[in-house]
Structures are given as structure tokens and as C-alpha cells.
VEXNUPA-620656 format. One record per atom (N, C-alpha, C): residue in three letters; atom name; x, y, z. Coordinates in steps of 0.1 Angstrom, whole numbers, always signed. Layout:
// VEXNUPA-620656
PT  residuo  atomo   east  north     up
PT      ALA     CA      X      Y      Z
...
//
This chain:
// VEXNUPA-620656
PT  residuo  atomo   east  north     up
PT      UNK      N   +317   +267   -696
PT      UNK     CA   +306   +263   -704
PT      UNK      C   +304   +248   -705
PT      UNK      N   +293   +243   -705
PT      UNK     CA   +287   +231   -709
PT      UNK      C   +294   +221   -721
PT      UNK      N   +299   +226   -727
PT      UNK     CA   +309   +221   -742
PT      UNK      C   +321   +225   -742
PT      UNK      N   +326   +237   -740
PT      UNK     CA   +337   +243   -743
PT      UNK      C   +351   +239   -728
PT      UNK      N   +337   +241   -717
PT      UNK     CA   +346   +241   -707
PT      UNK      C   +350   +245   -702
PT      UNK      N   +352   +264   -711
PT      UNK     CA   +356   +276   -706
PT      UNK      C   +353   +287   -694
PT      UNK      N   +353   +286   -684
PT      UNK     CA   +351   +296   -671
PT      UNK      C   +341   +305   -678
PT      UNK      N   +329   +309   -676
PT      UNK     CA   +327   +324   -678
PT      UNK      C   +333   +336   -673
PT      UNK      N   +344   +337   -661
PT      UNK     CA   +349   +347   -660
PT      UNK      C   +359   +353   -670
PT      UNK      N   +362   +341   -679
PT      UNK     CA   +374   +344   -687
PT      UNK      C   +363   +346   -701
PT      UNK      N   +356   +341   -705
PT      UNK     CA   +351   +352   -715
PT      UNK      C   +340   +361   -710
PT      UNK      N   +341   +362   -703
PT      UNK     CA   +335   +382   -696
PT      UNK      C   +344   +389   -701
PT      UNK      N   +362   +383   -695
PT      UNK     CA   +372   +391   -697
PT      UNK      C   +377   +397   -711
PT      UNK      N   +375   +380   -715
PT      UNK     CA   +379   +385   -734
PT      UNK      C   +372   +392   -737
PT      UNK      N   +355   +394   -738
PT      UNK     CA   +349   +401   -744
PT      UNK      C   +350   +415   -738
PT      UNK      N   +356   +418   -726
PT      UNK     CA   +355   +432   -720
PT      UNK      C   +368   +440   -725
PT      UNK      N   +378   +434   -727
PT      UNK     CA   +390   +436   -732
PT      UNK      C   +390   +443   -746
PT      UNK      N   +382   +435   -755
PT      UNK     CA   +380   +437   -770
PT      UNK      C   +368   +451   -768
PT      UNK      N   +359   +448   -757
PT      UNK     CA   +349   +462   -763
PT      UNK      C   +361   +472   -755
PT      UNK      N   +366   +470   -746
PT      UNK     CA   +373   +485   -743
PT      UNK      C   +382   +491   -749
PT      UNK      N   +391   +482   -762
PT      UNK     CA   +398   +485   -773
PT      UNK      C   +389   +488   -785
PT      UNK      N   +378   +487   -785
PT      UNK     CA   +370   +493   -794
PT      UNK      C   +364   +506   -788
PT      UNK      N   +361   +508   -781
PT      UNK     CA   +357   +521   -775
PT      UNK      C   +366   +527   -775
PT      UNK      N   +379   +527   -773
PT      UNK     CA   +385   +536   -769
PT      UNK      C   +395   +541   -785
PT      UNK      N   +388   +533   -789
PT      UNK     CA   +394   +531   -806
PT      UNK      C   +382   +545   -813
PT      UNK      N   +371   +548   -804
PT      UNK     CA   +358   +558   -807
PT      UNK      C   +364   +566   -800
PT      UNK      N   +374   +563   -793
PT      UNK     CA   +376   +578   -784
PT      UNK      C   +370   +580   -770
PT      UNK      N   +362   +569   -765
PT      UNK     CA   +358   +571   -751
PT      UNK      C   +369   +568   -741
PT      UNK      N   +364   +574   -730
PT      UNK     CA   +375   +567   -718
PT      UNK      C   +370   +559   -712
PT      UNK      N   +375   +545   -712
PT      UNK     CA   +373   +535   -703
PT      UNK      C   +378   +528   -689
PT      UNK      N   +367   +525   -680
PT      UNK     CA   +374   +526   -669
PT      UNK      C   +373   +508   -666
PT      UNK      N   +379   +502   -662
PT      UNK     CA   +378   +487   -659
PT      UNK      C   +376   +487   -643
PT      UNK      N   +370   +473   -641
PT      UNK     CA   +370   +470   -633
PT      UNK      C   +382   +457   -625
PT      UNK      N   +386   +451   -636
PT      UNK     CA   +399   +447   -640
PT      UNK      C   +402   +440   -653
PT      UNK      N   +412   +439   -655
PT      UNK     CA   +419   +436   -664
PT      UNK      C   +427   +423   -667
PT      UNK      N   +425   +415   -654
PT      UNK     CA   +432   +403   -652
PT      UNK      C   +423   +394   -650
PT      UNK      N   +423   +381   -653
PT      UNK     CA   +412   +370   -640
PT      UNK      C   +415   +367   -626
PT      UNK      N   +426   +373   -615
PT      UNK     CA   +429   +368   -606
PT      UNK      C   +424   +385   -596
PT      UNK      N   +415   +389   -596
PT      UNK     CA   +410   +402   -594
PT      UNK      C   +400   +401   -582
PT      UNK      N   +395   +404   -570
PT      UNK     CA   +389   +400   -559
PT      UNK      C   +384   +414   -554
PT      UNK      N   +373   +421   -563
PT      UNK     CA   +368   +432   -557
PT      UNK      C   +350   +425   -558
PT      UNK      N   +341   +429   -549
PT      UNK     CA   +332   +429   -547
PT      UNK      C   +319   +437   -557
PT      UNK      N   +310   +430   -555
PT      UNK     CA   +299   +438   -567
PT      UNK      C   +298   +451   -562
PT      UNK      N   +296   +454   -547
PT      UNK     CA   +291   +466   -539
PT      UNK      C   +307   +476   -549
PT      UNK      N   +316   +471   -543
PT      UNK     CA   +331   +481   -544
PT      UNK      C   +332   +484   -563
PT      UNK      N   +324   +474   -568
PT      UNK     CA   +326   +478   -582
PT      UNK      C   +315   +490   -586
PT      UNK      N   +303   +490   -584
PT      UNK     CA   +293   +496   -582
PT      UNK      C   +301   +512   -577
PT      UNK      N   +306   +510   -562
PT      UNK     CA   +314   +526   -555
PT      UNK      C   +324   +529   -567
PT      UNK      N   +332   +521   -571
PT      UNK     CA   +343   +527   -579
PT      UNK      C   +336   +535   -595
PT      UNK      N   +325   +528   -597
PT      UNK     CA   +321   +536   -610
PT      UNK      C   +309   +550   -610
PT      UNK      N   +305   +551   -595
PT      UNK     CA   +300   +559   -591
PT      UNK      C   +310   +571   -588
PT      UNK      N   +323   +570   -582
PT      UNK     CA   +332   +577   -580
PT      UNK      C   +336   +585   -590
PT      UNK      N   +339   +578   -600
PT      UNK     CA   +345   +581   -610
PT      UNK      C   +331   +590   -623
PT      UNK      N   +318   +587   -619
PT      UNK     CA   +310   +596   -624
PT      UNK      C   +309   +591   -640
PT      UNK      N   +309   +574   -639
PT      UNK     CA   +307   +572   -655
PT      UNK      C   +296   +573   -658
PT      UNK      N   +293   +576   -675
PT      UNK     CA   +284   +580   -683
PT      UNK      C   +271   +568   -681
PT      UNK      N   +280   +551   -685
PT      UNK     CA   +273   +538   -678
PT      UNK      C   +282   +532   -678
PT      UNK      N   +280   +519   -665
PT      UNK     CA   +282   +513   -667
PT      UNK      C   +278   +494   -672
PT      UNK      N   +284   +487   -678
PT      UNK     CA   +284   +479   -688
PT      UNK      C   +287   +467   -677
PT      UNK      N   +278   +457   -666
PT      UNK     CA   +288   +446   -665
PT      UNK      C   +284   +431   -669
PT      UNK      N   +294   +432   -674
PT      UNK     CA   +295   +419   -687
PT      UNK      C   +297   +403   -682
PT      UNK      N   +285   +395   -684
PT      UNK     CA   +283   +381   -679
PT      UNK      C   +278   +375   -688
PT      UNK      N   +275   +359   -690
PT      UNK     CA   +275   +349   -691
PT      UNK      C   +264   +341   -687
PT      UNK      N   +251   +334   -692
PT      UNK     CA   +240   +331   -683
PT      UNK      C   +244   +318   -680
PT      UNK      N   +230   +314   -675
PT      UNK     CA   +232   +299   -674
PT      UNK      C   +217   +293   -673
PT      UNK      N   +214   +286   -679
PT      UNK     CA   +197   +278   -669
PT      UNK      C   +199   +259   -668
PT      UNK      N   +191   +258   -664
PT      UNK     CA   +189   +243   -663
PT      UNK      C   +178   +238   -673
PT      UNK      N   +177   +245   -686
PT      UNK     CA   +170   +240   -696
PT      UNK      C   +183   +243   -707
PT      UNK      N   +190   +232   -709
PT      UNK     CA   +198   +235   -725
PT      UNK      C   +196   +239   -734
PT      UNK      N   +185   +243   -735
PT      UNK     CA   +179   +249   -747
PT      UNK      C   +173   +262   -748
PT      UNK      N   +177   +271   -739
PT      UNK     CA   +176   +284   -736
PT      UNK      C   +187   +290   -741
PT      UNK      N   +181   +304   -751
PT      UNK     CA   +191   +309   -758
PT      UNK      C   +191   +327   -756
PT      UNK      N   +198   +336   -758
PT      UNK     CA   +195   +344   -761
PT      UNK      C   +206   +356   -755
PT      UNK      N   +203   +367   -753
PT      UNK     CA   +208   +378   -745
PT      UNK      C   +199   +384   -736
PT      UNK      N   +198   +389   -727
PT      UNK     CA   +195   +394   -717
PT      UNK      C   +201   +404   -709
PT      UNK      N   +192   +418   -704
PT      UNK     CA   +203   +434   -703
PT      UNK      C   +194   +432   -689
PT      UNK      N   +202   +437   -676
PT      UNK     CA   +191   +438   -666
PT      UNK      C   +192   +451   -659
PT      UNK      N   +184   +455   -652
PT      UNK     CA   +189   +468   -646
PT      UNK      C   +175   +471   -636
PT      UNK      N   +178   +481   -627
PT      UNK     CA   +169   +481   -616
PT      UNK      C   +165   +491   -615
PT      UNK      N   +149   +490   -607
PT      UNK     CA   +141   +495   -611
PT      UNK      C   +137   +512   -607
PT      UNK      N   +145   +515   -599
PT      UNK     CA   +141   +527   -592
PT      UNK      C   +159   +535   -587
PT      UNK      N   +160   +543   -583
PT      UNK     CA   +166   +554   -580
PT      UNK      C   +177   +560   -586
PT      UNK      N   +187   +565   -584
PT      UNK     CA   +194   +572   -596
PT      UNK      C   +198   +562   -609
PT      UNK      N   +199   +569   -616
PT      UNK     CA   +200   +564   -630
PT      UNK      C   +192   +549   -636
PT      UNK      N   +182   +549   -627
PT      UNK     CA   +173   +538   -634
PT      UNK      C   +169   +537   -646
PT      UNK      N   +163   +552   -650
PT      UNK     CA   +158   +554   -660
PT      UNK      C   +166   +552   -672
PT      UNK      N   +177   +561   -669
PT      UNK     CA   +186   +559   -680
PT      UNK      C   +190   +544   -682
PT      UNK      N   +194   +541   -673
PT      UNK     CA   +197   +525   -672
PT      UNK      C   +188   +521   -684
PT      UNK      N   +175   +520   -683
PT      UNK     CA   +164   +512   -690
PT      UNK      C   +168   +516   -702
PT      UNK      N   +164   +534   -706
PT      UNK     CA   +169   +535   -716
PT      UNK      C   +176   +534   -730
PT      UNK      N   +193   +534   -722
PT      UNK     CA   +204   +526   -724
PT      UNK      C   +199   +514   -733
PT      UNK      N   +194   +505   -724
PT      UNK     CA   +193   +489   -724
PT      UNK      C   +185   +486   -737
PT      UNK      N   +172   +495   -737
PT      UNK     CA   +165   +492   -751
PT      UNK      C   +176   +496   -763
PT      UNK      N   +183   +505   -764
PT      UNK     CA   +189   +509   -775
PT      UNK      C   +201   +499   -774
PT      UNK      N   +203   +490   -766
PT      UNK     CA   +215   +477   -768
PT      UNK      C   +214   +473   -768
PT      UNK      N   +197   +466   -765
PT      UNK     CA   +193   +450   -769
PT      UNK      C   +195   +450   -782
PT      UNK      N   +187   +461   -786
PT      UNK     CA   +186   +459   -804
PT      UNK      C   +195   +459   -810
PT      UNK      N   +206   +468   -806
PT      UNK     CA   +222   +467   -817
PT      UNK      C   +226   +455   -815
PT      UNK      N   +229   +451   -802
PT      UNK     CA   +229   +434   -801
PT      UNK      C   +230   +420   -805
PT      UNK      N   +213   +425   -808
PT      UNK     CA   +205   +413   -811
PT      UNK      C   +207   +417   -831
PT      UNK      N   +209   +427   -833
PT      UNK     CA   +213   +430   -848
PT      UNK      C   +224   +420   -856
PT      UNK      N   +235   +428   -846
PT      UNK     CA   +244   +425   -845
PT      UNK      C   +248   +409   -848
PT      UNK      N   +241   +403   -837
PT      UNK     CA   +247   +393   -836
PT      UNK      C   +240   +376   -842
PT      UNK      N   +225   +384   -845
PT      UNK     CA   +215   +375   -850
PT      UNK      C   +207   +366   -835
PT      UNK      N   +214   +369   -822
PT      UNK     CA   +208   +366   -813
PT      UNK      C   +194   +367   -807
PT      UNK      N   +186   +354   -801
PT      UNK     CA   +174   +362   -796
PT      UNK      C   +173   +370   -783
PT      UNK      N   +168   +379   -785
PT      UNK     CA   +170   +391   -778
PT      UNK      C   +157   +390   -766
PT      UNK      N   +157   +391   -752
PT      UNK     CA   +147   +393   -741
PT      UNK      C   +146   +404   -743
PT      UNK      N   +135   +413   -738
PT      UNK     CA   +132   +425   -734
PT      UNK      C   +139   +427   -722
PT      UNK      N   +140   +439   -716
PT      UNK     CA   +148   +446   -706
PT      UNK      C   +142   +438   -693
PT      UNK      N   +152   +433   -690
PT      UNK     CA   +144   +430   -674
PT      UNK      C   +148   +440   -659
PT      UNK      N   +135   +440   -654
PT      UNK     CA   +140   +451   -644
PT      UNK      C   +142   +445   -631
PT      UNK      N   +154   +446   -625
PT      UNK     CA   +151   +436   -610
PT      UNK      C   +157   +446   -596
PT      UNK      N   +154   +437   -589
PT      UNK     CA   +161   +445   -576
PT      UNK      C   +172   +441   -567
PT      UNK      N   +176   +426   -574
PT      UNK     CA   +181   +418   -570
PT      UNK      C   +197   +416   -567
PT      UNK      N   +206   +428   -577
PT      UNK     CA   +213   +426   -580
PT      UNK      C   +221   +438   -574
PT      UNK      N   +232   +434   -563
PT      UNK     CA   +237   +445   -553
PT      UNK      C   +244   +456   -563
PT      UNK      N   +254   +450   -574
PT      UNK     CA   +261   +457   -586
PT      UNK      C   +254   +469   -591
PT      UNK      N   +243   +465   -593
PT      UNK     CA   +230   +472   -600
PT      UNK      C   +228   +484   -590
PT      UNK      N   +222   +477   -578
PT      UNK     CA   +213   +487   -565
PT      UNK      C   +223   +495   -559
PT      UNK      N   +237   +494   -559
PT      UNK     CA   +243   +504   -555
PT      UNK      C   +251   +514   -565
PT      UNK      N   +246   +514   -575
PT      UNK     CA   +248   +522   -583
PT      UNK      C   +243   +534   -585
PT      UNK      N   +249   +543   -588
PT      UNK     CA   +240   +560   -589
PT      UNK      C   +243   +569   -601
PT      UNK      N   +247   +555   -610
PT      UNK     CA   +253   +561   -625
PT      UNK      C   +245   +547   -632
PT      UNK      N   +244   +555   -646
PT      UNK     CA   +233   +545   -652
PT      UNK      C   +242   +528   -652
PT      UNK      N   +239   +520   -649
PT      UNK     CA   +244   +503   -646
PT      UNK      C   +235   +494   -655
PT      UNK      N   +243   +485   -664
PT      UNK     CA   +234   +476   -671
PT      UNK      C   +239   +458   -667
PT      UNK      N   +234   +452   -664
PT      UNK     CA   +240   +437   -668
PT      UNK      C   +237   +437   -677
PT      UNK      N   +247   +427   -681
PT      UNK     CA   +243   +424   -697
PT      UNK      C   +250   +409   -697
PT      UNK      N   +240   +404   -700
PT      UNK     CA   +244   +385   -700
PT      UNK      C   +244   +383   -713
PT      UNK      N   +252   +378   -719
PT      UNK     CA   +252   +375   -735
PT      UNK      C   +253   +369   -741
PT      UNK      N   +246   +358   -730
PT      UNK     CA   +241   +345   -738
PT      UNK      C   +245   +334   -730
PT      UNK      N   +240   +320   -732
PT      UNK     CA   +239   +310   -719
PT      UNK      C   +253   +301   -720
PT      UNK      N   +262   +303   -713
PT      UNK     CA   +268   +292   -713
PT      UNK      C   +263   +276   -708
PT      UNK      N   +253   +276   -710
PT      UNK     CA   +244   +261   -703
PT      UNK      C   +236   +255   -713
PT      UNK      N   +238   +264   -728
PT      UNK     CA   +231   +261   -739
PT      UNK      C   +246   +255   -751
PT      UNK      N   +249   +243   -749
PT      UNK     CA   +259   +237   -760
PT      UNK      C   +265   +245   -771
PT      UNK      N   +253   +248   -783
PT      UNK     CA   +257   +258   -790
PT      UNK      C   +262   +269   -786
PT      UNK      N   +253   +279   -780
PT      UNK     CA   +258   +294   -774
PT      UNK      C   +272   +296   -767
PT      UNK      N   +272   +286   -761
PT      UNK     CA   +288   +282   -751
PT      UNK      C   +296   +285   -762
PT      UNK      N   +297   +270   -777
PT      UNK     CA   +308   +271   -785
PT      UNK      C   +307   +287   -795
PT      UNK      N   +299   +292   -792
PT      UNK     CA   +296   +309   -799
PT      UNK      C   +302   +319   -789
PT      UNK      N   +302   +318   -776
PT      UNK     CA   +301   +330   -766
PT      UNK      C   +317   +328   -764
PT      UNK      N   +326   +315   -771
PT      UNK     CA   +336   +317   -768
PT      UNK      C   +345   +319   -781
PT      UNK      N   +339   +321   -790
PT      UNK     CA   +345   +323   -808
PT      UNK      C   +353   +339   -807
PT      UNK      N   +361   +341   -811
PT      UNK     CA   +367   +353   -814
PT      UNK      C   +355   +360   -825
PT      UNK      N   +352   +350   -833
PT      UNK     CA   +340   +361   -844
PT      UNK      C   +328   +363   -837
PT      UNK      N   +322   +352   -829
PT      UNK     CA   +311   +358   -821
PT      UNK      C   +313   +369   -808
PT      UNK      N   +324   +368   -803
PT      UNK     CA   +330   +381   -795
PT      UNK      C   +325   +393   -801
PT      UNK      N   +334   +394   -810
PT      UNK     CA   +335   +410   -822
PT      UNK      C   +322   +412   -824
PT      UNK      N   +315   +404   -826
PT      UNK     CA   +300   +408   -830
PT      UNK      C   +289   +412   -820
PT      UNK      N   +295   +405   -809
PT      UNK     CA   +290   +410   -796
PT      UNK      C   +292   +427   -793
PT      UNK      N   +307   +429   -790
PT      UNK     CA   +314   +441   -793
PT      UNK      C   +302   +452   -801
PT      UNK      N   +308   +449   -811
PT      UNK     CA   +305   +454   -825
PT      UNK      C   +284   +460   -824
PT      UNK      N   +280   +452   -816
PT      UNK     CA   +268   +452   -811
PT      UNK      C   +267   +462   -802
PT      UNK      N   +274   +460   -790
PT      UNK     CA   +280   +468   -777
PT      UNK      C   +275   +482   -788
PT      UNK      N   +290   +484   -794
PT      UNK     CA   +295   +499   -797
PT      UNK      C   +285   +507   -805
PT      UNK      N   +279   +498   -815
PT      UNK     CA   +267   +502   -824
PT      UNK      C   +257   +511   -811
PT      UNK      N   +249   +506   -801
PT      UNK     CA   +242   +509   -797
PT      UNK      C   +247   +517   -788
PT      UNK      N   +258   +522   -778
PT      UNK     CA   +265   +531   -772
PT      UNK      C   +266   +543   -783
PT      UNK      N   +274   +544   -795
PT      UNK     CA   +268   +549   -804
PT      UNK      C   +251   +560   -807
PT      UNK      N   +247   +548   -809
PT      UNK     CA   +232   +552   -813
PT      UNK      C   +227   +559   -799
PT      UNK      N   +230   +555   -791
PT      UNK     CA   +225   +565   -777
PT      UNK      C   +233   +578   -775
PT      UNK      N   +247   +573   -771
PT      UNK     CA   +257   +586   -767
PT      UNK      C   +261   +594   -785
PT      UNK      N   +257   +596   -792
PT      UNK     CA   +260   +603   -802
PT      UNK      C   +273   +612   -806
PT      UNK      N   +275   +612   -792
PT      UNK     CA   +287   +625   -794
PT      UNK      C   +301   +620   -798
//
């Protein structure tokens, strides 16, 4: 981050760690894509492994960036056409808003792209989910807070929740 300094791959990790101890604290079964920072699998092989496995969605968890410091917010992306698109989108409206609840963040609408290999080779519902700019001073010292985590989380689980009911 811009202030903090911190890698975004390492708070992807914290924050994926905490939602998967919360979820599984609901009782879901979570599948990772890893669990360490020193992990060298491919967007495509991540995409096959959660297709394999026939998950319900999946969730992958990033960090933005822009070249205007003053760009804030969250942002869920997902693509636009073939299996699990729909749901994808779905998904995505019912977790912007627990989110953006959650966390008091400003919230983008769903963006739909094509752009994104993680995304396109998926055949189970796939969300990005960027959660917020590391390239924005403030958001950096927030996106790396243990209380802004949880609330991120806590956002996560709310709207998983509100969709998956069961």
C-alpha cells in the first residue's frame, strides 16, 4: 500500500483467513486456494480447482489500485456470459450491499467484464471482489486494520447469508 507498505497479497491473505474462520464458524465448507503467501498456482488452475470441486461460489479476494489517490471504495466483478454468470451477478448485488453496510464503504455497482481469466474460466458462480484501493492513503491504513478486516468479513458473511440462507 501507498502508506502502510503492506503487499496486497498479504492482506488478501489476512482477510481470506479471517472470512474462512468465519464461515466455517456458519458451518460452511471452505475450500482455499492457499493458505500461505509463498503459493504459485495460476488464475486459470485456480478457476479448474474450484470448478472441480463444484463450489456453491467462489470469492477471489483483492486489493485495488488507481493512479488518482483519491479513489475510494469496493468493487465485485464478474463476467458476463456463460455458466454461472448469472448467478455470479446475482451473488454480487446481495454483497455489495452487506459490504458497503458493513463497512460504511462506497460501494460501485457490479461490474461485468471479460477480462479476467480467474473469472472466464470458471463454471461455478466466481466473484472478484476488490475491497478497496490500496493507492488511496487512507483506505491502505483501513484495508490493513484488524477492525477494518472483520467488518469486511462480517460484510462477506452477512450477504452469503442473505443469499445462501440455508
Amino acid at each position: 500500500g501507498v502508506k502502510t507498505r503492506v503487499p496486497e497479497y498479504e492482506v488478501n491473505l489476512q482477510v481470506a483467513l479471517l472470512l474462512r474462520d468465519a464461515l466455517e464458524a456458519q458451518g460452511a465448507t471452505v475450500y482455499m486456494t492457499r493458505d500461505t503467501n509463498d503459493v504459485d498456482i495460476s488464475n486459470v488452475e485456480r478457476a479448474e480447482m474450484m470448478n472441480e470441486l463444484g463450489v456453491d461460489v467462489v470469492l477471489r479476494l483483492h486489493c485495488n489500485g488507481s493512479t488518482n489517490q483519491s479513489t475510494s471504495g469496493i468493487g465485485l466483478y464478474v463476467k458476463s456470459s456463460g455458466d454461472g454468470a448469472e448467478e455470479s451477478y446475482a451473488i454480487s448485488e446481495v454483497l455489495i450491499a452487506a459490504m458497503g453496510e458493513a463497512t460504511g464503504a462506497n460501494t460501485e455497482s457490479v461490474h461485468v467484464r471479460d477480462t479476467y481469466s480467474g473469472l472466464n474460466w470458471s463454471t461455478v458462480p466466481s466473484i472478484l471482489v476488490e475491497m478497496g484501493y490500496m493507492s488511496n492513503p487512507d483506505e491502505d491504513e483501513k484495508l490493513c486494520s484488524p477492525e477494518y478486516q472483520s467488518d469486511l468479513v462480517h460484510g462477506m458473511i452477512d450477504g452469503l447469508i442473505t443469499y445462501f440462507p440455508e
